[in-house]
C-alpha positions in Angstrom: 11.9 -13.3 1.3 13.2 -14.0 -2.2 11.5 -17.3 -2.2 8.4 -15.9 -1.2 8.6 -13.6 -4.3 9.6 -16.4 -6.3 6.9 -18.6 -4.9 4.4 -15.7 -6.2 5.5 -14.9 -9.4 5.4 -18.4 -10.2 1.7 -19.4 -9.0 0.4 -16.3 -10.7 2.0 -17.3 -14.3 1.1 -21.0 -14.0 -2.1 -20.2 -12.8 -3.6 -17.7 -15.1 -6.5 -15.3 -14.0 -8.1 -17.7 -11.8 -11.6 -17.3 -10.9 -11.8 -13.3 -9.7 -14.7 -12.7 -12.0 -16.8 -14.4 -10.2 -16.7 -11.5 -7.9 -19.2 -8.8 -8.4 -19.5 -5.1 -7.0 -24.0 -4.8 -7.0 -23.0 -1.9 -9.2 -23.8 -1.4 -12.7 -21.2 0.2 -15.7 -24.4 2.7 -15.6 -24.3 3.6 -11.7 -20.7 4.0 -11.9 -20.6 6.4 -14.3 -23.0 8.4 -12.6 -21.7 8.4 -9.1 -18.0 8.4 -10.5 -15.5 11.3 -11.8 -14.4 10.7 -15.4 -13.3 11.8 -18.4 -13.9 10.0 -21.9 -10.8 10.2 -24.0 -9.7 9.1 -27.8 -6.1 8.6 -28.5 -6.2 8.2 -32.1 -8.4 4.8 -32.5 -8.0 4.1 -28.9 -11.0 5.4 -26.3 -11.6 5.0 -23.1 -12.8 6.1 -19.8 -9.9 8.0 -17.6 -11.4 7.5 -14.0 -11.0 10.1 -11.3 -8.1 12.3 -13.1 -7.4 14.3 -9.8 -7.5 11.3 -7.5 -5.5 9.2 -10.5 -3.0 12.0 -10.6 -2.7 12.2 -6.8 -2.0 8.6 -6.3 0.7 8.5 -9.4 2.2 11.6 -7.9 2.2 9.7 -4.9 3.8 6.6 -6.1 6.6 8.5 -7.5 7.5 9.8 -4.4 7.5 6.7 -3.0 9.7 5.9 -5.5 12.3 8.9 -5.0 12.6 8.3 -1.3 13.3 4.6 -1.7 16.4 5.5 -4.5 17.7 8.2 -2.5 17.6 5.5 0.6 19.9 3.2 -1.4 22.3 5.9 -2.8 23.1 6.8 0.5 23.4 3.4 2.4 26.7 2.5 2.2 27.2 -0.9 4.4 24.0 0.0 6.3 22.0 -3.0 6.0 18.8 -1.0 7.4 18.9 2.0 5.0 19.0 -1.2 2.2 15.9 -2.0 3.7 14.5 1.0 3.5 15.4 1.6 -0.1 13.3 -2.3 -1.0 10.5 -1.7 1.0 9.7 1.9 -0.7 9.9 0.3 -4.2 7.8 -2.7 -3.4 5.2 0.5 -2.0 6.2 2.3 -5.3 5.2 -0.5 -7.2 2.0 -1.8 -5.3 0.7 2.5 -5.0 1.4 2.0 -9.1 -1.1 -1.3 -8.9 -3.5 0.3 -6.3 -4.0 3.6 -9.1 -4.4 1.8 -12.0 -7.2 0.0 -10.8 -9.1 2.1 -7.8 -9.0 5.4 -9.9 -7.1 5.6 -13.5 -8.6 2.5 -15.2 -10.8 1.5 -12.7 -14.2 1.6 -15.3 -12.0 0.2 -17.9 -11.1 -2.8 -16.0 -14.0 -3.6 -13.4 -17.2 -2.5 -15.8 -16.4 -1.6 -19.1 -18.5 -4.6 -21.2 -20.1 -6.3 -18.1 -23.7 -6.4 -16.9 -22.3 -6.1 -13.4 -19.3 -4.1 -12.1 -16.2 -6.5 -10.8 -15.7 -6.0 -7.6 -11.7 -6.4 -7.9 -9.3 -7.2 -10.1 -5.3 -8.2 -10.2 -4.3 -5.4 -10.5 -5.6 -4.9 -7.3 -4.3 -7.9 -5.8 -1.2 -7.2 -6.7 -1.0 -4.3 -4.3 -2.5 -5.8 -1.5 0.6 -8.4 -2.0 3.5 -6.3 -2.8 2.2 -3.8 -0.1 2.1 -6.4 2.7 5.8 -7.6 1.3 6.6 -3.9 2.0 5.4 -3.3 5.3 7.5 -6.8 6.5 10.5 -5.9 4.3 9.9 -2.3 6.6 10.0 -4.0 9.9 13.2 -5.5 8.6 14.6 -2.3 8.4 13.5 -1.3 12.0 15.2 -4.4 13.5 18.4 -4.0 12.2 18.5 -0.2 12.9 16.6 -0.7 16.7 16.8 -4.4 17.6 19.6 -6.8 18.2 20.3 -10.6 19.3 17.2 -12.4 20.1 14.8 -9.6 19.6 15.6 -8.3 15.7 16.0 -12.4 15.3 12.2 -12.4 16.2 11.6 -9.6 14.1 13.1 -11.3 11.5 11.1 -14.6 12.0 7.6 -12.6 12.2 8.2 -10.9 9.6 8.6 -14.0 7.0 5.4 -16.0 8.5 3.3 -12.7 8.5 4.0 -12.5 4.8 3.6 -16.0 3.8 0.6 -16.9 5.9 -0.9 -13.6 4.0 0.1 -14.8 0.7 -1.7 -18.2 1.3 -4.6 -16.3 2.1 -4.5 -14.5 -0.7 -3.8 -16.9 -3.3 -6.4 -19.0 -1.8 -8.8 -16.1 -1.8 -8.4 -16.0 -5.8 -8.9 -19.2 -6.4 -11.8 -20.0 -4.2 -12.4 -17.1 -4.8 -13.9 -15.1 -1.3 -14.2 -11.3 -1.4 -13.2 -11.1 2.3 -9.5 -12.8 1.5 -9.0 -10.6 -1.0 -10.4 -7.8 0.5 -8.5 -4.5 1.9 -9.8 -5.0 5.7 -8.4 -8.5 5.0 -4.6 -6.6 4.4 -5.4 -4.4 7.0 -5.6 -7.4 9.8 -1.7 -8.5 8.6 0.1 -4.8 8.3 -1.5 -3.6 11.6 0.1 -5.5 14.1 3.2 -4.9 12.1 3.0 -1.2 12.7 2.3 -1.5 15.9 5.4 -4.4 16.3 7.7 -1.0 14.7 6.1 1.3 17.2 6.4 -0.5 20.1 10.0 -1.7 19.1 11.4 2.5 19.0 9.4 2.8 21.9 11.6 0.4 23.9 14.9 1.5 22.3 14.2 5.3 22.4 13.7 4.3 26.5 16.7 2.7 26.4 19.3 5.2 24.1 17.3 7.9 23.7 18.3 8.0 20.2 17.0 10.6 17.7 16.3 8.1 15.3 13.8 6.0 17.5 12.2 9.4 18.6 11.5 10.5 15.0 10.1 6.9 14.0 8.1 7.2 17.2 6.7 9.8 15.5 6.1 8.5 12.0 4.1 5.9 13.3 1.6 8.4 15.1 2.0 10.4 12.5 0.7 7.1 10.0 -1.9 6.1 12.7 -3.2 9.7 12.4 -3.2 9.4 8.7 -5.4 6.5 8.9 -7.6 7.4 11.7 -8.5 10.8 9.4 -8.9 8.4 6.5 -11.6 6.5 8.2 -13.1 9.4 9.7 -13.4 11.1 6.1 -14.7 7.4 4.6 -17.6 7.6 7.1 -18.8 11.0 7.4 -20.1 11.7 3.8 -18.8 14.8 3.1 -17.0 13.2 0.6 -20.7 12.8 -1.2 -22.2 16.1 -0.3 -18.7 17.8 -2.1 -19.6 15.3 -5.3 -23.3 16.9 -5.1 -21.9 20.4 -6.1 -19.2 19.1 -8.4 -16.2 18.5 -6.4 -14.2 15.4 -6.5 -12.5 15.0 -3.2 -12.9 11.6 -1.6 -11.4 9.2 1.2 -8.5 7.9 -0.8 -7.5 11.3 -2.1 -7.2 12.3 2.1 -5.2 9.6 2.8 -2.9 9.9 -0.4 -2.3 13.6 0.8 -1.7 12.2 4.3 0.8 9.8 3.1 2.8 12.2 0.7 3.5 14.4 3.3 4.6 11.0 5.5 7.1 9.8 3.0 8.7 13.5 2.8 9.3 13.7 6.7 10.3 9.9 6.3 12.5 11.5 3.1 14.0 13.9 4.9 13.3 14.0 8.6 14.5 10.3 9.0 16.4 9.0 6.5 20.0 10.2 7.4 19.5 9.4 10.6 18.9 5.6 9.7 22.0 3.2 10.9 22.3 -0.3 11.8 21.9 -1.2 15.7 25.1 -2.4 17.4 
């Protein structure tokens, strides 16, 4: 895993910004502005667009959580390998929900339209999340092998884990370079971290059959509890009421229901599950 991170970090200094510009949205600085929550600010000569302060403050608020949970999983892990896990894989969410704010809501006008004809449709801030996210959500399965797998299985885990991630960050890289909106797209993420939540559930359902250990039983439920999360998020994304509030003034969209959803899935994570976290014999 620390080569893959290497391996990353290096590519993206050699290799400058690469050809994501290419990329447009169909959507003009004009559009956005008008279908868009923002505030102009000026601090002192600097001005600039703040975009979507509620969602922007919902998502940082969000990231810091992140952030607390993962410390307090390394304070207490003691020789735990797992709760060590944990503790990464929060701070690489930390740091990719950082990535994901600065570009989908706080700067997003600043970054994708301010001076262009046409919108970009992404940018590396943004691809930065979709990597350190996906390095999360492996680093994560990590953690649930070593506290509900052994021998061969967790071994397997282990192996997934490290192909899922670097088949995802050649797809990526390549995406950038190419560049193709689909590889680095969301949905694109989406088709490497599902199977990897389902891989978690399916792995606490077999050992919570097996022990019927409290700790399997309340990750059971996490996952549910995430699939939920999402499940409302699309559900949100495709009605429209998200447009019809924005009619009469209100700024409540799909991200912001999933960024609630997810708060309240780190705190039960925070303090439903983390005690209870300890290596597999």
């Amino acid at each position: 895993m620390k080569r893959i991170i290497f391996f990353v970090s290096g590519f993206f200094v050699f290799t400058g910004c690469g050809n994501l510009e290419q990329l447009k949205w169909e959507m003009t600085p004009e559009k956005w502005l008008a279908t868009h929550s923002h505030v102009p600010l000026e601090i002192g000569s600097l001005n600039f667009i703040l975009a979507e302060p509620s969602s922007t403050i919902l998502v940082y608020g969000l990231g810091f959580i992140i952030a607390a949970a993962g410390i307090y999983f390394l304070k207490i892990r003691g020789s735990s390998m797992s709760r060590l896990l944990w503790g990464i894989a929060l701070l690489f969410w930390a740091a990719s929900t950082f990535s994901a704010g600065t570009s989908y809501q706080a700067f997003s006008y600043e970054l994708k339209c301010a001076g262009q004809a046409e919108c970009l449709w992404t940018s590396w801030w943004e691809i930065w999340y979709l990597i350190l996210y996906v390095i999360n959500i492996n680093i994560t399965a990590l953690a649930v092998a070593y506290s509900s797998a052994a021998g061969k299985l967790r071994k397997g885990i282990i192996i997934y884990s490290i192909v899922n991630t670097a088949i995802y960050l050649a797809v990526i890289i390549s995406g950038t370079i190419i560049p193709d909106r689909f590889m680095v797209s969301f949905e694109c993420m989406v088709m490497f971290v599902f199977p990897v939540y389902v891989l978690m559930f399916i792995v606490n359902i077999i050992r919570y059959r097996k022990t019927e250990k409290k700790l399997d039983a309340r990750l059971i439920k996490a996952w549910l509890f995430m699939f939920a999360i999402v499940f409302t998020y699309f559900a949100y994304l495709l009605s429209g009421f998200a447009d019809v509030l924005w009619e009469s003034g209100i700024w409540f969209n799909a991200n912001d229901v999933l960024h609630l959803g997810l708060i309240l899935w780190i705190l039960y994570l925070w303090f439903g599950i983390s005690k209870l976290v300890e290596d597999a014999e």
